[in-house]
C-alpha positions as CSV (number, residue, x, y, z in Angstrom):
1,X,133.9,14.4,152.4
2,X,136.1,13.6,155.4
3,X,138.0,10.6,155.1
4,X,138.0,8.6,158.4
5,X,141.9,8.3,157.6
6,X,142.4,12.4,157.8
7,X,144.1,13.2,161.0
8,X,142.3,17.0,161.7
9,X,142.5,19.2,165.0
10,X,139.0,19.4,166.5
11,X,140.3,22.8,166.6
12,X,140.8,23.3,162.7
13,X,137.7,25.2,161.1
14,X,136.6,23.6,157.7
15,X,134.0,25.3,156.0
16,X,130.9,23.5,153.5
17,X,131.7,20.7,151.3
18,X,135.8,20.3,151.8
19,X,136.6,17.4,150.6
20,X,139.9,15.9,153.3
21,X,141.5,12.7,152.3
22,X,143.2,10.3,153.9
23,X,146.4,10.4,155.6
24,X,146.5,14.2,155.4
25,X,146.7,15.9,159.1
26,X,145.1,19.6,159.8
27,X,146.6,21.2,163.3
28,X,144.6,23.7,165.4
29,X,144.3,27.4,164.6
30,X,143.9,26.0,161.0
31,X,140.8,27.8,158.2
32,X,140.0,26.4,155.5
33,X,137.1,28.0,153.2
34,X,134.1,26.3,151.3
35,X,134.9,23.9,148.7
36,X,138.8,23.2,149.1
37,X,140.0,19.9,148.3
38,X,142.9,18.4,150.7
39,X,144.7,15.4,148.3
40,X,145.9,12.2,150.7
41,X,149.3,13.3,152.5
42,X,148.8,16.9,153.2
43,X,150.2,18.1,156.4
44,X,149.1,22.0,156.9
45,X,150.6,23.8,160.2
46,X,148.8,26.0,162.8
47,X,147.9,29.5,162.1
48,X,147.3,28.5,157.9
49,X,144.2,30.4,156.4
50,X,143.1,28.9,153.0
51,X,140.2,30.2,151.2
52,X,137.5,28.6,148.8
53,X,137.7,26.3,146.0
54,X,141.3,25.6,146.3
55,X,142.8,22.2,145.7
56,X,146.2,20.7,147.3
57,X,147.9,17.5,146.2
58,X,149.7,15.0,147.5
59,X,153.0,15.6,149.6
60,X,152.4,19.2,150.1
61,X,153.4,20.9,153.6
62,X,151.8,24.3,154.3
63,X,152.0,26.3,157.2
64,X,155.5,25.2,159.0
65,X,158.4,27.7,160.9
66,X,160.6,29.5,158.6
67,X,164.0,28.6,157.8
68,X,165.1,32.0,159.1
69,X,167.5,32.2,162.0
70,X,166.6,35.3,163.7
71,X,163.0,33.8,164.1
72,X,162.2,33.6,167.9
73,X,158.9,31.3,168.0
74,X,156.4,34.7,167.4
75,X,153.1,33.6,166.0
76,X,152.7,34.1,162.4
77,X,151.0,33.0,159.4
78,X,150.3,31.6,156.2
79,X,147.5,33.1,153.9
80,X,146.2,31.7,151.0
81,X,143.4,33.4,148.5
82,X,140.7,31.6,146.8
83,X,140.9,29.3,144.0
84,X,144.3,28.7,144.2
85,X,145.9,25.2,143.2
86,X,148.7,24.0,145.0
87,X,150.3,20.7,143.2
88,X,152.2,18.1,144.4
89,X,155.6,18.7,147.2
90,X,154.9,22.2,147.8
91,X,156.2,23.5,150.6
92,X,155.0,27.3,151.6
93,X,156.5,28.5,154.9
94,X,155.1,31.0,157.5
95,X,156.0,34.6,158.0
96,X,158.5,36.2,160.4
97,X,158.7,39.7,162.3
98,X,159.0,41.3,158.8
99,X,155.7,40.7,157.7
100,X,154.3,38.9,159.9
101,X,152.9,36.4,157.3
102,X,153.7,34.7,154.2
103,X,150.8,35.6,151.5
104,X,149.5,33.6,148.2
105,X,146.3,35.2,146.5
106,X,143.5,34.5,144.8
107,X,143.9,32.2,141.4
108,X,147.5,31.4,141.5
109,X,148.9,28.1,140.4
110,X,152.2,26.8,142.8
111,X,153.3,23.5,140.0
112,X,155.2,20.6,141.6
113,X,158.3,21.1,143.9
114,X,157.4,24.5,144.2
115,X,158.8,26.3,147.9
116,X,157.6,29.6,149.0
117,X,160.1,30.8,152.1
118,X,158.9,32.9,154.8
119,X,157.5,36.7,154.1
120,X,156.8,36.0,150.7
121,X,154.1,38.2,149.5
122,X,152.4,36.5,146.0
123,X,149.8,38.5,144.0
124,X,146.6,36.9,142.4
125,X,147.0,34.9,138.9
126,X,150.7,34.6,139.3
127,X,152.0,30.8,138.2
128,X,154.9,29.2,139.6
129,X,155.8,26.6,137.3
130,X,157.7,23.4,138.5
131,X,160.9,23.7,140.9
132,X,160.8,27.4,141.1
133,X,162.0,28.7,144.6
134,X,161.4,31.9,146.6
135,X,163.8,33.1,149.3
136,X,162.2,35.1,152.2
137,X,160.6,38.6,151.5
138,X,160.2,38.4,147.9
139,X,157.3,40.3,146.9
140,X,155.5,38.7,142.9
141,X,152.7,41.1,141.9
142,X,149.9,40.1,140.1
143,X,149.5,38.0,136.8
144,X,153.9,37.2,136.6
145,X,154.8,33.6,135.6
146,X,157.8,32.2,136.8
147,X,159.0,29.1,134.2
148,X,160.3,26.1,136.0
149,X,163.5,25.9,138.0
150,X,163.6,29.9,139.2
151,X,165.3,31.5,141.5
152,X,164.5,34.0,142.8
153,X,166.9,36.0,145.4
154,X,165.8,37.7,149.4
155,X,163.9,41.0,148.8
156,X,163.6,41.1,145.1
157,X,160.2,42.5,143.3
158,X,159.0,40.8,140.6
159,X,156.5,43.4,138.7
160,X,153.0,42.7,137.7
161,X,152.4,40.8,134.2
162,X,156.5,39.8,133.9
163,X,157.3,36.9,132.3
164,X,160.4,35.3,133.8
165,X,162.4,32.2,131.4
166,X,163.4,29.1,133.5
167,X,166.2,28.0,134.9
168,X,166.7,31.9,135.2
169,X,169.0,33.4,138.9
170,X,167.0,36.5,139.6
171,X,168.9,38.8,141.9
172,X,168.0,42.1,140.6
173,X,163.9,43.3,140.6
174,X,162.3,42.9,137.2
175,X,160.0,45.4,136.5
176,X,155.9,45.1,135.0
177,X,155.0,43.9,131.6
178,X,158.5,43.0,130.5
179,X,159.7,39.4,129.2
180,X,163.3,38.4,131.7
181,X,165.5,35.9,130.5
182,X,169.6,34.9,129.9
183,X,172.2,34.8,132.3
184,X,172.8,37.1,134.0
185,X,168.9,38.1,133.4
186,X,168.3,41.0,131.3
187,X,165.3,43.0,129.6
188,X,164.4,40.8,126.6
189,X,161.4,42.8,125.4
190,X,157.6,43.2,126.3
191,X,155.2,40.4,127.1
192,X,152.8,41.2,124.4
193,X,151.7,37.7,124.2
194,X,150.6,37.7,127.5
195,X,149.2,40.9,127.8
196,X,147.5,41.0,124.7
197,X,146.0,37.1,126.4
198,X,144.7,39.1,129.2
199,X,142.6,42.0,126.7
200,X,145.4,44.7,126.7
201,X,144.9,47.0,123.7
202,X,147.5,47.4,120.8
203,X,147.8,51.1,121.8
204,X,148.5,50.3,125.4
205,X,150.9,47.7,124.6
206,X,152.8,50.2,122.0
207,X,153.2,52.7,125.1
208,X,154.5,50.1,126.8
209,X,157.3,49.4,124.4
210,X,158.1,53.0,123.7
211,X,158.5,53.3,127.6
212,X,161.0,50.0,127.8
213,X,162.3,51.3,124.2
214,X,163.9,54.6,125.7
215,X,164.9,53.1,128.9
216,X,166.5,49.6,127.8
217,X,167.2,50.1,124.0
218,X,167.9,53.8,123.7
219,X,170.2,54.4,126.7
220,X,173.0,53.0,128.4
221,X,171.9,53.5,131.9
222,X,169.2,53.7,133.5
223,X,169.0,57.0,134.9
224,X,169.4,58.3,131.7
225,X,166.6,56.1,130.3
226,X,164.3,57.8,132.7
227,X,164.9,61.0,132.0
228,X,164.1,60.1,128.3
229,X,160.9,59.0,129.3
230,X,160.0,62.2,131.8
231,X,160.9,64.2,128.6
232,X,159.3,62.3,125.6
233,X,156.5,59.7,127.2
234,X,153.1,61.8,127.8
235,X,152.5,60.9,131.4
236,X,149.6,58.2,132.0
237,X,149.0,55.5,134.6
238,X,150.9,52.9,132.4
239,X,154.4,55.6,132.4
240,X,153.3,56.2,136.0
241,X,153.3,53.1,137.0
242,X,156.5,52.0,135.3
243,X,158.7,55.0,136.6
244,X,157.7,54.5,139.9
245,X,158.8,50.3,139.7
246,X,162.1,51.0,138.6
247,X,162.4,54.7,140.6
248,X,161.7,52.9,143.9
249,X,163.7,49.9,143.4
250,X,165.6,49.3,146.6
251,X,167.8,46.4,144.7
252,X,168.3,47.9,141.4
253,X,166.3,46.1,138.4
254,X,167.7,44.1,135.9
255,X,169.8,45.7,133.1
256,X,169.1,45.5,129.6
257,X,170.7,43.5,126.6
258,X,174.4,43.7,126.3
């Protein structure tokens, strides 16, 4: 259903059953998949793809030029995946030279207030909860939960199934499957809950602590902590996976408890 109140580009490509409402406006160059629901008062910006079965609410404003400086006008874009929610006052911002496009995926939930600068690049299942803010380039694999009021500093890495407690300044990159909270954030433990929530076994969540064990609990640095786990961890996807994070940080990640 297209409300007769919608203001939409003849030029804006709306697939089956989207359901516009009024007072929201759709430029040109604009895709949006089966499905999606627009709430009254969305304004989404040329060169915005959104997929299916997503729903927008009120006051949301997708799609518009960065707040970057060195941007020159180049045409970029917003991407958004399917079956994403997208509540009230969001405000997601296109991409730049760097990326090209600022990217949301598939099943993610963006709570109210919610801004995503240009160049961010957001995995699928990841929840922002209410007021949390992205600078430009900051990359959120999949399945992280940001609590409300975050912050999360240019370029950082937030690793896949991370839990991050609100109100927290996140300057440094926070690596997968750990629990990041206190100021200034630190490693406080393994996100068992949530893993175990999403069908991880007890044995795989056991490597996982052994791994954050010897490089947050046992050492003092972190070099040291990943020579510990070279020498003692069996090598497997998980210790793969985990070395490579924190070996390839460009930032440095967080430190653990003082």
């Amino acid at each position: 259903m297209i409300s007769n109140l919608a203001n939409i580009s003849s030029a804006a490509k709306l697939g089956e059953n989207v359901v516009v409402e009024a007072f929201s406006t759709i430029y040109n160059n604009v895709n949006i998949g089966n499905g999606t629901k627009i709430h009254p008062n969305v304004t989404i910006y040329p060169g915005t793809t959104i997929g299916s079965n997503c729903e927008i609410f009120p006051g949301s404003v997708i799609g518009l030029e960065p707040q970057d400086l060195k941007f020159e006008g180049e045409e970029t874009y917003v991407e958004i995946g399917n079956n994403t929610i997208i509540r009230e006052c969001v405000t997601i911002h296109k991409g730049t030279k760097d990326k090209w496009k600022t990217k949301i995926g598939n099943n993610c939930l963006l709570m109210v207030y919610v801004h995503v600068a240009h160049d961010c690049q957001i995995g699928d299942n990841v929840v922002l909860a209410a007021y949390a803010g992205l600078s430009g380039h900051v990359i959120i694999d999949d399945f992280a939960i940001l609590e409300g009021k975050v912050a999360a500093q240019q370029f950082v890495h937030i690793g896949s199934h991370s839990f991050v407690g609100g109100a927290s300044l996140v300057r440094k990159d926070i690596p997968p499957y750990v629990k990041a909270a206190r100021e200034p954030l630190m490693f406080a433990g393994v996100n068992s809950v949530g893993l175990r929530r999403r069908g991880f076994s007890d044995e795989n969540i056991r490597e996982i602590e052994d791994i954050y064990r010897a490089l947050y609990v046992q050492n003092n640095n972190i070099s040291m902590g990943i020579k510990m786990i070279e020498n003692s961890i069996k090598i497997s996807k998980l210790r793969t996976e985990i070395l490579d994070f924190v070996s390839n940080s460009e930032r440095g990640v967080i430190r653990g408890m003082i």
